[in-house]
KERO-596024 format. One record per residue (C-alpha): residue in one letter; x, y, z. Coordinates in pm, 1 decimal. Example, Ala and Ser with C-alpha at 12.3 -4.5 7.8 and 13.67 -1.06 7.14 Angstrom:
2
+---+----------+----------+----------+
: r :       px :       py :       pz :
+---+----------+----------+----------+
: A :   1230.0 :   -450.0 :    780.0 :
: S :   1367.0 :   -106.0 :    714.0 :
+---+----------+----------+----------+
END
This chain:
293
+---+----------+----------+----------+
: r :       px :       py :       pz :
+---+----------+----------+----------+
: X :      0.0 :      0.0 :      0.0 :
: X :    176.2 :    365.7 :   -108.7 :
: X :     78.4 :    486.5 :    234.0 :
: X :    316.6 :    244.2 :    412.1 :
: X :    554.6 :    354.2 :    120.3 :
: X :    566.3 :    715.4 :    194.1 :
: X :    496.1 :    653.8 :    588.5 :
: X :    855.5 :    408.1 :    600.7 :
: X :    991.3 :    763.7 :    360.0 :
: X :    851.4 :    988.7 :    604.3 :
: X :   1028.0 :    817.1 :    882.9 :
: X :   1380.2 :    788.5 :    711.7 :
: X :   1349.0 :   1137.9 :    670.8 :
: X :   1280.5 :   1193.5 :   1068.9 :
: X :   1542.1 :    975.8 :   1141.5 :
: X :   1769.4 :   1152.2 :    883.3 :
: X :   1723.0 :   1505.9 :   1108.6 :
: X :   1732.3 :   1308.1 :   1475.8 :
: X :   2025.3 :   1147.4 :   1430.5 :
: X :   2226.0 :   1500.1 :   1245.3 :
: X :   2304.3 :   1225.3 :    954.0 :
: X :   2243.8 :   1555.4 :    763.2 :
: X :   2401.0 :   1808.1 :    986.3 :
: X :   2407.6 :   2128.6 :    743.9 :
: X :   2119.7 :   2376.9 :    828.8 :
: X :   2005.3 :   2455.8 :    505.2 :
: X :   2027.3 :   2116.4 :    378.9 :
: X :   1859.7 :   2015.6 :    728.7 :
: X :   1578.3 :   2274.4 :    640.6 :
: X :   1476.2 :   2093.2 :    291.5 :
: X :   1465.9 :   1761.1 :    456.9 :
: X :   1193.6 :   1871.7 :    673.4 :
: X :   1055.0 :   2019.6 :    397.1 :
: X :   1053.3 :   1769.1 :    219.0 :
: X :    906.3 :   1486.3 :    522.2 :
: X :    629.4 :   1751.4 :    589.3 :
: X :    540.3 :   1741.4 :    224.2 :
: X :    498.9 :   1394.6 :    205.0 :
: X :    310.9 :   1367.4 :    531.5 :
: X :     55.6 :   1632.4 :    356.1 :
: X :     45.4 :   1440.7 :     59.0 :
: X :    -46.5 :   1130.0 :    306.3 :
: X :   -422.9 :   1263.3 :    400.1 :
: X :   -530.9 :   1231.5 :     63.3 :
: X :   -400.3 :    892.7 :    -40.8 :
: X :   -757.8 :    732.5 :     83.0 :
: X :   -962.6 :    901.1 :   -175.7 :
: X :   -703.8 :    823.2 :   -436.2 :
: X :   -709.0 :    484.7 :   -325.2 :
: X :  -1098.3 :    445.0 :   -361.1 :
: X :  -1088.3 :    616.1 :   -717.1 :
: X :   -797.7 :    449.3 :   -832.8 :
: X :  -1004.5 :    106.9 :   -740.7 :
: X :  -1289.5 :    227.2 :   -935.9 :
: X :  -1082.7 :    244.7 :  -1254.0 :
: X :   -970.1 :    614.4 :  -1290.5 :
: X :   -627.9 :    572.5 :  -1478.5 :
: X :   -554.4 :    958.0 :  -1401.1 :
: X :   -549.0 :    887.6 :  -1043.0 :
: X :   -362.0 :    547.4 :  -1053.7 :
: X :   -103.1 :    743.7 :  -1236.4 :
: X :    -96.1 :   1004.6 :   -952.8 :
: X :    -48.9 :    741.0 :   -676.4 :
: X :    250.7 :    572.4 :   -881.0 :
: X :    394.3 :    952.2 :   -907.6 :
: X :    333.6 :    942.1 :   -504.1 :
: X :    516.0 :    634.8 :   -464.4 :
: X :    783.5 :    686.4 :   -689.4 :
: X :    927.1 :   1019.6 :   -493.6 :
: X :    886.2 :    858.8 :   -155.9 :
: X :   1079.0 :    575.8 :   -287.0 :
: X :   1363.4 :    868.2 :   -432.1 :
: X :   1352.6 :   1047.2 :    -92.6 :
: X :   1420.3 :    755.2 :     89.8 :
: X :   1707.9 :    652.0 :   -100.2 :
: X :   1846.2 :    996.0 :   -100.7 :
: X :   1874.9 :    933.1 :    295.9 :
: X :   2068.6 :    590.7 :    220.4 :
: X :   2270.2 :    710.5 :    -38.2 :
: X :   2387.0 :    995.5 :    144.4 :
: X :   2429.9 :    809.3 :    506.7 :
: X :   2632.0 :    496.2 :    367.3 :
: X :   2882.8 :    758.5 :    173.9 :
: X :   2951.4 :    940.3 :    475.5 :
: X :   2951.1 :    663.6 :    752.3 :
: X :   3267.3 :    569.1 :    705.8 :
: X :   3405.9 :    908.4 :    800.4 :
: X :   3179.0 :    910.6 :   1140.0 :
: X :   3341.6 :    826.9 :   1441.9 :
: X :   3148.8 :    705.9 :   1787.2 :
: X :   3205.1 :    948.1 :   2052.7 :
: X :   3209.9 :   1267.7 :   1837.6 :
: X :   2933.7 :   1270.0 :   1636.0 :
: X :   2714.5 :   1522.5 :   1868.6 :
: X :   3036.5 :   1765.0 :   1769.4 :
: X :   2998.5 :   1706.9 :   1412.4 :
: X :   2761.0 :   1976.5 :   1342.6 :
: X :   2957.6 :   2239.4 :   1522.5 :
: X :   3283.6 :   2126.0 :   1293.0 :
: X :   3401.4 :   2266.4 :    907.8 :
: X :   3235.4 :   1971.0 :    712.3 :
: X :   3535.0 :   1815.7 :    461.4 :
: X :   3555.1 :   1896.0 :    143.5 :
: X :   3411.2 :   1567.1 :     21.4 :
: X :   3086.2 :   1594.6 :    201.4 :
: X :   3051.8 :   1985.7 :    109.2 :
: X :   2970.9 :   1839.1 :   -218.5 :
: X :   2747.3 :   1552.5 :   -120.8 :
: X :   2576.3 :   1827.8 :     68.4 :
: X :   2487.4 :   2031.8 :   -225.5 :
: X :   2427.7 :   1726.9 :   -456.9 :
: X :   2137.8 :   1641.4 :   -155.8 :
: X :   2005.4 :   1964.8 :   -170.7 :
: X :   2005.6 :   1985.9 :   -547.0 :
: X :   1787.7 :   1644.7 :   -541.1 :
: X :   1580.0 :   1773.7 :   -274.1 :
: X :   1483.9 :   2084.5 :   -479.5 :
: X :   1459.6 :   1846.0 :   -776.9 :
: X :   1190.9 :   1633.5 :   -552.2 :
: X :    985.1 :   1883.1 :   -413.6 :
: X :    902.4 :   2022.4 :   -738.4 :
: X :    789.9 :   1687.6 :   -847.1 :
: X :    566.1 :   1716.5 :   -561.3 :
: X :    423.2 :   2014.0 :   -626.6 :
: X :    329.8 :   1913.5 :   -930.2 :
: X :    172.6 :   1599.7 :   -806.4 :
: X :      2.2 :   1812.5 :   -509.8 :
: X :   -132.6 :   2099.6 :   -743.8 :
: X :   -283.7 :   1847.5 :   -984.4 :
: X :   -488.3 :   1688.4 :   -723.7 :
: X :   -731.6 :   1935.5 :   -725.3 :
: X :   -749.4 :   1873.2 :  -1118.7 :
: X :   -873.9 :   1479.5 :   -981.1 :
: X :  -1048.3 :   1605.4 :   -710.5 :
: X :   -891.9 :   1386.5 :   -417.5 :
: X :  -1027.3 :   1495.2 :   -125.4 :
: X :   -859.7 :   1465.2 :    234.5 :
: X :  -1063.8 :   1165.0 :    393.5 :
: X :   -844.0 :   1195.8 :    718.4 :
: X :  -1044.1 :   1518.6 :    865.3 :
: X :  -1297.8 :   1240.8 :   1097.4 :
: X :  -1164.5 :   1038.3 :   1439.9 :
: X :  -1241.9 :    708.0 :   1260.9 :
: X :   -982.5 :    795.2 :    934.9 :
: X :   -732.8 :    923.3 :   1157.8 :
: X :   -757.1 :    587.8 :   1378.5 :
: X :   -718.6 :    360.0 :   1031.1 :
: X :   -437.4 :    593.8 :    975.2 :
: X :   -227.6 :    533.5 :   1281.2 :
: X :   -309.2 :    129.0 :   1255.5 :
: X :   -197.8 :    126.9 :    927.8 :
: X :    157.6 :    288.0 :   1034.6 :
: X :    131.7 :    124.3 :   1300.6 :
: X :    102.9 :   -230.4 :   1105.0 :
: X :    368.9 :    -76.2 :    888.5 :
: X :    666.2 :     30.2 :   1094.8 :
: X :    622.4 :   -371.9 :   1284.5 :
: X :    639.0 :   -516.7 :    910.9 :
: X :    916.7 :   -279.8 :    769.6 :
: X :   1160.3 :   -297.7 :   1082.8 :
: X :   1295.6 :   -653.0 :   1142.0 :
: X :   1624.8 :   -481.2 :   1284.3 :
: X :   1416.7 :   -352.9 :   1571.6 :
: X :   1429.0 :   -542.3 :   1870.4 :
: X :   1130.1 :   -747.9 :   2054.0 :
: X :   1066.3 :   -794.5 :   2376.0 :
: X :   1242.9 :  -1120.4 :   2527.0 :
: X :   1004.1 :  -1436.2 :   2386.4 :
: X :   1010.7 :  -1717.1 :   2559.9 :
: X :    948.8 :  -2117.3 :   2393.3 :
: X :   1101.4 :  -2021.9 :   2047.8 :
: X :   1438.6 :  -2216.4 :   2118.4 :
: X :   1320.0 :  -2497.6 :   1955.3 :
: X :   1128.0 :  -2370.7 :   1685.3 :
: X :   1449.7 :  -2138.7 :   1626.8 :
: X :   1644.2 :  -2456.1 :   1586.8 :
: X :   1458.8 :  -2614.8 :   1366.5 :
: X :   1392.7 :  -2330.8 :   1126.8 :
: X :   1775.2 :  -2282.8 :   1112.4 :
: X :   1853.2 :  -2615.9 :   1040.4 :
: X :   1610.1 :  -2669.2 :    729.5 :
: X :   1717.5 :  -2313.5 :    590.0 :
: X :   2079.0 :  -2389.5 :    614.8 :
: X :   2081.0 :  -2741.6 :    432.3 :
: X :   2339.2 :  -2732.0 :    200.8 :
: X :   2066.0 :  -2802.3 :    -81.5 :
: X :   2047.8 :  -2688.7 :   -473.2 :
: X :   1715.4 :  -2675.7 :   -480.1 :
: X :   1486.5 :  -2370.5 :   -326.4 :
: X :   1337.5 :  -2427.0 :     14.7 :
: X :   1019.5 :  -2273.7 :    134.2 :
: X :    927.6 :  -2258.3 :    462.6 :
: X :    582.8 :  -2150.4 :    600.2 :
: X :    480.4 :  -2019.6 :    920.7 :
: X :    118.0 :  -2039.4 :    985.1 :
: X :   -109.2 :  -1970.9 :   1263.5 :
: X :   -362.4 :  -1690.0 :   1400.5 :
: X :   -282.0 :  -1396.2 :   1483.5 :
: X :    -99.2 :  -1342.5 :   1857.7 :
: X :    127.6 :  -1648.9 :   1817.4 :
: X :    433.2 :  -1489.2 :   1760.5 :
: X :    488.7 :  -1575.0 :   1385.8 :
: X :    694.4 :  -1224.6 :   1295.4 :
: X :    877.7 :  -1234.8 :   1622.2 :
: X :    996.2 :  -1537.4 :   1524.3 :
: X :   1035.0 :  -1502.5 :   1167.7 :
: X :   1233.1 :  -1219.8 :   1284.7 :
: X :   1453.1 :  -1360.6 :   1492.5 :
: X :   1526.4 :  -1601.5 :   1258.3 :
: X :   1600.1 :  -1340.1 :    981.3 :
: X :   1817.0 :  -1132.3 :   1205.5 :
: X :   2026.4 :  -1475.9 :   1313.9 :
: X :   2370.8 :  -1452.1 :   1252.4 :
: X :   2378.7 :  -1776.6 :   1052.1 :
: X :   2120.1 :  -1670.5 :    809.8 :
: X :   2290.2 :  -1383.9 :    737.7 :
: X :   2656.9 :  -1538.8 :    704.2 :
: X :   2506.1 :  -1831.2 :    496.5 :
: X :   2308.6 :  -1595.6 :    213.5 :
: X :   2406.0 :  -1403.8 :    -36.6 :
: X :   2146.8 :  -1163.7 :     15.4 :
: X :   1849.7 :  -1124.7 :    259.6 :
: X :   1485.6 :   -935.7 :    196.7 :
: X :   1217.3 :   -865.5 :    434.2 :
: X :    860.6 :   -799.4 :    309.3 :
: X :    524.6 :   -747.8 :    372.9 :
: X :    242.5 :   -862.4 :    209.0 :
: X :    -77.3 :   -778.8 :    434.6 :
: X :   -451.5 :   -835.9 :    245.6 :
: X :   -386.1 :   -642.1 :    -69.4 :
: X :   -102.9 :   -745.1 :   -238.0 :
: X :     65.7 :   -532.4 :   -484.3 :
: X :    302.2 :   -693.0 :   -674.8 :
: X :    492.4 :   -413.2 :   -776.1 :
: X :    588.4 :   -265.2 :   -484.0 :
: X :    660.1 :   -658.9 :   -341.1 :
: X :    905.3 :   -659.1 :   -610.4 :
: X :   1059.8 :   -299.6 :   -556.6 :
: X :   1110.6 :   -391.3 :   -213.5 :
: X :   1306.1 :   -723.4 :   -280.6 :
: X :   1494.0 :   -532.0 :   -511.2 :
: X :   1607.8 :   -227.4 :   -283.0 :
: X :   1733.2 :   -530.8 :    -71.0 :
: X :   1923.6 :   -740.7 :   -296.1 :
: X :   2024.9 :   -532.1 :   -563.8 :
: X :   2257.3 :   -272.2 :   -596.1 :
: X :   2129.0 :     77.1 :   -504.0 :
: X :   2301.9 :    260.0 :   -839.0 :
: X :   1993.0 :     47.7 :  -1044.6 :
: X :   1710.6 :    175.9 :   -832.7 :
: X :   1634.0 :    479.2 :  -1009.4 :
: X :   1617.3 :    263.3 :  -1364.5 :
: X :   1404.7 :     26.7 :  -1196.1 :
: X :   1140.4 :    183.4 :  -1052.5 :
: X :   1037.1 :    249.5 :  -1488.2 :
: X :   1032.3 :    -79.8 :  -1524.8 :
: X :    739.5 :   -278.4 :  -1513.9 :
: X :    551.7 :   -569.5 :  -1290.2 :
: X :    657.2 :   -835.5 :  -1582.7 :
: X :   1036.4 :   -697.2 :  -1638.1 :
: X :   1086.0 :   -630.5 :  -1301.8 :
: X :    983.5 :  -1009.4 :  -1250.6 :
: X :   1211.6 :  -1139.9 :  -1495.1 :
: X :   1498.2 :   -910.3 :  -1383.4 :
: X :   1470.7 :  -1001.8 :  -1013.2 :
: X :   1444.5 :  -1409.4 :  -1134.2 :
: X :   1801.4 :  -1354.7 :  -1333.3 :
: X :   1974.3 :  -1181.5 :  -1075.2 :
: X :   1896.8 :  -1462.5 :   -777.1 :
: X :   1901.6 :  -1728.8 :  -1010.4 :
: X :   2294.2 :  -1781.3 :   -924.8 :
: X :   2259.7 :  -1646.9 :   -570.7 :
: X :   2199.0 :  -1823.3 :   -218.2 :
: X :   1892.7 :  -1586.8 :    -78.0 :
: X :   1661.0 :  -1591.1 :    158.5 :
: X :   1307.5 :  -1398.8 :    145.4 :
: X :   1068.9 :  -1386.0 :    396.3 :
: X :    712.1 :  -1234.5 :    296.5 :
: X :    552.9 :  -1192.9 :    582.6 :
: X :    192.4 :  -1114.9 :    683.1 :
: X :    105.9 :  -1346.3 :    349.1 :
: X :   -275.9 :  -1394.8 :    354.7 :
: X :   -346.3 :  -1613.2 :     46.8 :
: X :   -212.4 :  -1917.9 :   -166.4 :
: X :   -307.1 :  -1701.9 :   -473.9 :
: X :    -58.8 :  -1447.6 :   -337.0 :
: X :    195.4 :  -1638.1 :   -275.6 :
: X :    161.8 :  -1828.8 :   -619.7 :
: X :    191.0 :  -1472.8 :   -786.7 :
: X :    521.8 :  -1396.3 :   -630.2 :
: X :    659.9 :  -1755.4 :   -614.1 :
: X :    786.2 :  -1781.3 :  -1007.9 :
: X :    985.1 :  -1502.2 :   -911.3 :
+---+----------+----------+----------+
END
């Protein structure tokens, strides 16, 4: 769903500003722009959503153009953080801001801000022709807001298998076995399934299983994705992809689509040890649509 896409955007962002990853003021300035943009843009995604169901094409078009800059905004914030983590040091990083930045992130700097600018008037664009579609904001009532905070809610527990869970006791076992069928030394692909109702622990574990340190030594490359009642194959794919794949392809990508993006994703793990886990997966038909992948 695009509002999960630009909520997990919104929050990079936020975390982006917290954390001083970008630490010049200006530059600081369009970020928040930028995340209070796309937060705006969020209270009219559930009329888009009900149009875009009823078969207006114009609309579908303008969600796509939605998801599409969340997806660049977010990987401005990776880009940007993994070229200058290297050059952060624990201990000092409070004093960063206060310090001459070097020469090398001067640059990055203005190459951010240049993409910011770049971004926001894409989003202008988008917001200004809303009116043109007449998406409404649906958010204004107690009950929308509610769905809204459940749905990021739902989204930030799906998105974040790094984040820790409380202490679960009676998965030792379960752990074990998991481990051992996913490490077999087999050519063949293994699925596993996790299955229950709801309260049983089936992400906790899944994610404790993802974040093992065996699973991640023994594949070549690991993805965590969610599913939920709705799927949309697309952005399943997208986020397998900004996983596995390297980060310089992501802005070619995102043109392609649902069948080359299938066929691209199927050549580049065909050689590779990986390990996927789609989690909150509802349906056999969903799970036979991604599957040939």
């Amino acid at each position: 769903m695009v509002d999960a896409v630009i909520s997990f955007a919104v929050k990079r962002l936020g975390d982006a500003l917290i954390g001083e990853t970008i630490f010049l003021l200006e530059v600081r300035s369009q970020v928040k722009e930028l995340r209070d943009e796309l937060r705006r843009m969020q209270c009219f995604l559930e009329d888009a959503d009900a149009k875009q169901q009823q078969g207006d094409e114009r609309v579908r078009n303008w969600v796509a153009d939605i998801r599409n800059v969340a997806y660049d905004a977010e990987d401005l914030v990776d880009a940007y953080t993994l070229q200058t983590e290297p050059t952060r040091k624990p201990g000092v990083l409070q004093n960063f801001i206060k310090k001459t930045p070097s020469v090398k992130n001067l640059k990055l700097l203005h190459e951010i801000g240049t993409e910011i600018q770049d971004i926001q008037s894409r989003l202008k664009v988008i917001s200004d022709s809303r009116v043109t579609y007449a998406i409404k904001d649906l958010r204004d009532n107690e009950a929308s807001s509610s769905k809204g905070k459940q749905m990021l809610q739902q989204h930030l527990r799906n998105h974040y298998p790094h984040v820790e869970e409380d202490d679960v006791i009676g998965f030792e076992e379960h752990t074990k076995t998991l481990l051992t069928e996913l490490v077999k030394d087999e050519e063949r692909r293994c699925v596993v399934s996790v299955v229950g109702v709801g309260g049983l622990g089936k992400s906790t574990l899944a994610k404790k299983i993802y974040k093992h340190a065996t699973v991640v030594s023994h594949f070549d490359c690991r993805a965590w994705i969610s599913i939920s009642q709705q799927l949309n194959l697309k952005d399943a794919l997208l986020q397998i992809i900004k996983k596995c794949m390297n980060g310089d392809e992501l802005s070619i990508i995102k043109k392609l689509d649902e069948r080359d993006l299938v066929e691209k994703l199927y050549h580049y793990l065909q050689d590779k040890r990986y390990f996927i886990v789609m989690d909150d997966l509802w349906s056999p038909e969903d799970w036979n649509t991604l599957s040939p992948v």
